[in-house]
N, C-alpha and C positions, 0 to 999 in steps of 0.2 A: 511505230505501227504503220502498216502499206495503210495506203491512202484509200484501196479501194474495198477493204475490208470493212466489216462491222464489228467484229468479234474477234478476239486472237485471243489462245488457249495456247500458252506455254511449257511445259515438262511440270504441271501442277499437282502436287503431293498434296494429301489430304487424310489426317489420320484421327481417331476420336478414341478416348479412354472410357472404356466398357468397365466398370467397377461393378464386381463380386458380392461386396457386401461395404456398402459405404455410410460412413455417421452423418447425420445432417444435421446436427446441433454441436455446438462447442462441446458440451460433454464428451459426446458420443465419439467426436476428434481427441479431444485429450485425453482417454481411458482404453481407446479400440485402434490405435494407432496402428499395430500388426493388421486387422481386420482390414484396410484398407486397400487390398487388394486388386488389383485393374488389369486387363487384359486389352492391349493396345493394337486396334482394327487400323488398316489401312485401308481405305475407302479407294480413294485415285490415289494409282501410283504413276506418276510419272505420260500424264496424258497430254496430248497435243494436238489443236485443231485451229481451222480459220475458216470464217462462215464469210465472203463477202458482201457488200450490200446488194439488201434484195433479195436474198437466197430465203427459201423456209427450209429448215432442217428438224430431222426427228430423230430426241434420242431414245431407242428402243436396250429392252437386255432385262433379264428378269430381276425382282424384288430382290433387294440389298446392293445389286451391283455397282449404286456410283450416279446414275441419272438425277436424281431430285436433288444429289448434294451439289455434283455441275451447276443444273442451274441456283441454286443457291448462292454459289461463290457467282456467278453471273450475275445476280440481280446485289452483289455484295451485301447480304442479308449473314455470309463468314467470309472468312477468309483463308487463303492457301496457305500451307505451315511450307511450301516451297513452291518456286516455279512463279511466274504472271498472269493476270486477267487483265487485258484491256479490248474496252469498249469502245465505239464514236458514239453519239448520239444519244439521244432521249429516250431512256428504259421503262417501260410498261410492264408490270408485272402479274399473270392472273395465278396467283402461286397461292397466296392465300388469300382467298376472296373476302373481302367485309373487312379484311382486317383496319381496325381504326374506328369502324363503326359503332355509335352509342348507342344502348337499347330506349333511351328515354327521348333521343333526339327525332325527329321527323324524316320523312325517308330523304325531301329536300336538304335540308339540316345536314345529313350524311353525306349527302355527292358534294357538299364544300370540301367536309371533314378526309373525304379518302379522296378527291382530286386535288387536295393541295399540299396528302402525301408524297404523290407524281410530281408533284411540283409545279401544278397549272395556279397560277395568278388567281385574283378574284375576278378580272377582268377576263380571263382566257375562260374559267368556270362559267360567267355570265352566257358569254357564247356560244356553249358547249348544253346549257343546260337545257334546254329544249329538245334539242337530240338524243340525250340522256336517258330523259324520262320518259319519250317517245317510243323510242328502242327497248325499254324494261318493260313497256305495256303497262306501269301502275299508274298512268294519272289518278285515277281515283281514292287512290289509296297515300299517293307521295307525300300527304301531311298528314301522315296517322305514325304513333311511335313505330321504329322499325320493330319491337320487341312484340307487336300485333301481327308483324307480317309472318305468312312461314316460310319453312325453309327453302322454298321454290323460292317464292317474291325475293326473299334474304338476297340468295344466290344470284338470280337476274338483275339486281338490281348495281351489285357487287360489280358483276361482267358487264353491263351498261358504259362503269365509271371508266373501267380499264379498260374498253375500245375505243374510247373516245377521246382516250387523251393525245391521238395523234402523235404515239409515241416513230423513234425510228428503228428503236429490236421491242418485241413485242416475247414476252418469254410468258410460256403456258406448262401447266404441270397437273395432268389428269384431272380438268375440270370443263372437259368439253360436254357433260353428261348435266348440261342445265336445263332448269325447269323441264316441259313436257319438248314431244316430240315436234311440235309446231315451231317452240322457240330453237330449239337445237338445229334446225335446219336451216333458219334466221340466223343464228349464230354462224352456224359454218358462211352459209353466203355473205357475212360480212366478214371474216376473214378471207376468203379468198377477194374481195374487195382492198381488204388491207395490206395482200400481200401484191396485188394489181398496183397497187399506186407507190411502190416499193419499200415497204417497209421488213426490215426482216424478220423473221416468227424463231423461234427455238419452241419445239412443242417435246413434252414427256408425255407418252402416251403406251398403256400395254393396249390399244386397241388399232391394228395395221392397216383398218379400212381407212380410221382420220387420215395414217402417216401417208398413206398412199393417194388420197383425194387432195392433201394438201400442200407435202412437203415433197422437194426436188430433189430431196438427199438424205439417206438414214445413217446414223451411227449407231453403232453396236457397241453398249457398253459392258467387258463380261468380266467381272472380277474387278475392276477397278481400272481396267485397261481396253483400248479399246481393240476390238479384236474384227471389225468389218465398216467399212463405209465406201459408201458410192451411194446408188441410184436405190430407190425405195424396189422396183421390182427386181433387184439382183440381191440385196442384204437380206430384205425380209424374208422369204422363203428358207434361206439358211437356216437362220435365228428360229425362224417357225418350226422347221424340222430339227432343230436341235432342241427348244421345248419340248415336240413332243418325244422324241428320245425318250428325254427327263420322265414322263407323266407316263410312259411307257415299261419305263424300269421300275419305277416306283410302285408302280400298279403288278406289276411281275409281281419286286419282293413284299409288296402287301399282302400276296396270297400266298406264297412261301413261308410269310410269318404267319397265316391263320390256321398252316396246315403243321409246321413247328412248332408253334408259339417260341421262335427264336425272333430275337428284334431284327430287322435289316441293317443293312451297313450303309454307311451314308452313298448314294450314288455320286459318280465321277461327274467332276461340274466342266471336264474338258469338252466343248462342242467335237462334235465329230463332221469332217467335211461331206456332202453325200458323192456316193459315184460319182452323179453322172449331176451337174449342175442345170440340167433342163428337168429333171426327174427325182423327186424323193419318195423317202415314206417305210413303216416297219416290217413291208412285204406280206401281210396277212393276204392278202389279193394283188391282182394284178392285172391291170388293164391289157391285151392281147391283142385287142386288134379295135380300130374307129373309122366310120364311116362314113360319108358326108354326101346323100342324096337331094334332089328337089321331088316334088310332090308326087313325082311319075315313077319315085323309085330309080333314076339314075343317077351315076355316081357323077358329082363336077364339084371345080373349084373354086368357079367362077361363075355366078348370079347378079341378076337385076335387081337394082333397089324395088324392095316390093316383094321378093317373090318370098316364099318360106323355103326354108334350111333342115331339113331332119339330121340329126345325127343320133346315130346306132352306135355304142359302148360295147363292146363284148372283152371279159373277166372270166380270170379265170382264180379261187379260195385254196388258200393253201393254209389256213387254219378259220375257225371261225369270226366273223365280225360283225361285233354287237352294237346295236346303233350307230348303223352304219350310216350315211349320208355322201349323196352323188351332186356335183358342183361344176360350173362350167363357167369362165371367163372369157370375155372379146375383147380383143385388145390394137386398138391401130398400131398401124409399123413404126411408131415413132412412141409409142408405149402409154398412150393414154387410153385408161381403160375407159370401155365403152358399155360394156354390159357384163356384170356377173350377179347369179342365183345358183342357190342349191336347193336341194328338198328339207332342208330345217330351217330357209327364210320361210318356203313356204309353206310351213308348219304342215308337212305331211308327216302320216304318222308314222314312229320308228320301226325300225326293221332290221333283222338281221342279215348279214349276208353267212348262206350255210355251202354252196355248192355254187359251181360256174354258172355261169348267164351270162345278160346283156340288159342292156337300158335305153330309153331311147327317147330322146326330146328334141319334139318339134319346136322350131322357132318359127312365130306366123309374122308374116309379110315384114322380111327385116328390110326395116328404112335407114340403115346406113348409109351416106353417103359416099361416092365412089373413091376407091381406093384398097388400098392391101391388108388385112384383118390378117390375127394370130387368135388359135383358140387354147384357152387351157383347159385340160379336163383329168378331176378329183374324185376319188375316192376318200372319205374321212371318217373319224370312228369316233365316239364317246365327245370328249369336248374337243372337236377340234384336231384330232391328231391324225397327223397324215401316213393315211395307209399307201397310199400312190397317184403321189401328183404329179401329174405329166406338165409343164410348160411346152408352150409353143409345138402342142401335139398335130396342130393341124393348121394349113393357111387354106384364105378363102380370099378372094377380091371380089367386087362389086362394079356396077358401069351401070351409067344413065344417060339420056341422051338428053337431061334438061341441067345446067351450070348451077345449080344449088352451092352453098358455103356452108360451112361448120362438119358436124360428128353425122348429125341423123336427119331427114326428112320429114315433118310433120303435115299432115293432110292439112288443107285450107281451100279457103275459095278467096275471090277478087270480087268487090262489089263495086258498081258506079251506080251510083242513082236505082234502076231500076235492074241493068243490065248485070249478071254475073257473069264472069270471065271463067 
């Protein structure tokens, strides 16, 4: 294994017996022996990756395709029927949260029992336990049985144990969605904490806002194989638009079968590449032309930190789109996003689109700091399916004449004593 990897994922086979109608009593085996029927799924066929230390990676790809059983064979919870998995370093697992946890025992009681399945000492748990309970927010509650707590407390308490054991791969599997909205934000900030101080993340996630706030690299797992990886803003859009294909067709032959009553036929699970890789979506509309004025109503590319940004949409419907939703992303030149909203964060209410228009959203006093911006701007329909996503539709730069650091500008004042600066 290279020296400066973390993770090496060798030509790993992975197959599981799907039984038909199977006995689960000796009887039932001795008398129904023909019944025992199985149909033999291949999970991963023959997959291959190397995550080096440090890296956060996300593996994305829809339900069945191979993601949870990956990390699985990662956290060696099975094993590959072919091919190798080696690791370096100390594995943290948030795959099944609680697991080990006694209902009768004490919430303290627990963070022994499931950090000394990590394999922390009594001495490293001693440590550690302050932080623990700190970061879960139950002091009050940490000597009460866990079987009192509910399933929020359960769950925080769970992801407490596993950030904290200062693993060096830290492997996560759609359980970013803890307790309330306060603690989820806690949670993300202490992952990007723990991927600051180099530890590497393996995240499963069907949500691409995490993979994209967190992780430096996506794989595409499609069928068992992997079929995309590079950078989170070059796979996910793919992957995105090949979803909604999927929700697209199937939504077609839904209504093909209510007007037959003929069943549909399974839709084709081969992604399809789009045109134009700056540009997807199923054509019901079509962005035409975009705009980018200051407050006066002139066109420019180029703004003062501070100043507001209008931009004007104009579309043009080439069949109806029912809950429809318009979305816009900023993005520095080095691809870190900076700002995206649509009109279904902001729970405006839905709408169709029936006939050509335009749209148009003012940005007030953007504090960007100086530099070269990319915008993207979306068209979407129903859950999420892209009717015409334009990437990198528009650039804009910014300039100041005061040496600020970081993404954006925040108002402030200077105090000495009596005197403001």
């Amino acid at each position: 294994m290279k020296e400066c990897n973390a993770v090496e994922v060798h030509r790993v086979v992975k197959k599981f017996k799907v039984y038909q109608d199977k006995g689960h009593t000796i009887k039932e085996r001795a008398l129904f022996k023909r019944r025992r029927k199985y149909e033999e799924r291949t999970v991963l066929d023959e997959i291959s990756f190397e995550i080096p230390k440090g890296q956060a990676v996300g593996l994305i790809g829809h339900n069945g395709c191979g993601k949870s059983t990956t990390l699985k064979l990662l956290t060696r919870i099975m094993y590959p029927d072919a091919g190798t998995v080696e690791m370096q370093g100390r594995v943290s697992s948030l795959i099944e949260l609680g697991a080990g946890f006694h209902p009768d025992m004490s919430g303290r009681q627990n963070i022994y029992i499931n950090a000394s399945i990590f394999g922390l000492t009594k001495k490293e748990i001693d440590s550690r336990l302050h932080n623990i309970i700190a970061f879960s927010e139950l002091e009050e509650y940490i000597d009460n049985p866990v079987r009192t707590y509910s399933s929020g407390m359960y769950m925080r308490l769970a992801f407490s144990v596993a950030i904290n054991v200062d693993a060096d791969i830290l492997l996560i599997d759609e359980i970013l969605a803890v307790g309330d909205a306060n603690f989820q934000a806690k949670c993300f900030n202490r992952l990007r904490e723990i991927k600051s101080g180099g530890t590497t993340i393996v995240i499963v996630s069907h949500a691409m806002g995490q993979i994209e706030q967190i992780c430096d690299r996506s794989i595409w797992i499609h069928d068992g194989k992997i079929k995309a990886d590079g950078i989170p803003r070059e796979v996910d859009p793919i992957y995105l638009d090949f979803m909604g294909q999927q929700r697209q067709t199937v939504s077609e032959k839904k209504e093909e079968c209510s007007n037959t009553d003929v069943l549909p036929q399974e839709c084709s699970k081969e992604p399809q590449e789009p045109e134009n890789k700056k540009r997807w979506g199923n054509g019901l509309a079509r962005i035409k032309n975009i705009s980018m004025k200051d407050v006066n109503g002139k066109s420019r590319s180029v703004f003062k930190v501070g100043e507001d940004i209008i931009f004007k949409i104009h579309y043009c419907v080439n069949k109806t789109v029912e809950d429809a939703c318009f979305g816009i992303g900023i993005f520095r030149s080095d691809g870190v996003q900076c700002f995206g909203t649509n009109t279904k964060i902001e729970q405006i209410p839905l709408f169709h689109l029936e006939e050509d228009g335009y749209f148009t959203l003012n940005l007030k006093e953007v504090s960007l700091l100086p530099g070269e911006y990319w915008v993207d701007i979306a068209i979407e329909c129903g859950y999420g399916i892209p009717v015409d996503y334009f990437t990198k539709a528009l650039r804009f730069e910014t300039y100041s004449e005061i040496n600020d650091v970081g993404i954006a500008r925040i108002n402030h004042t200077w105090k000495s004593g009596s005197q403001i600066f």
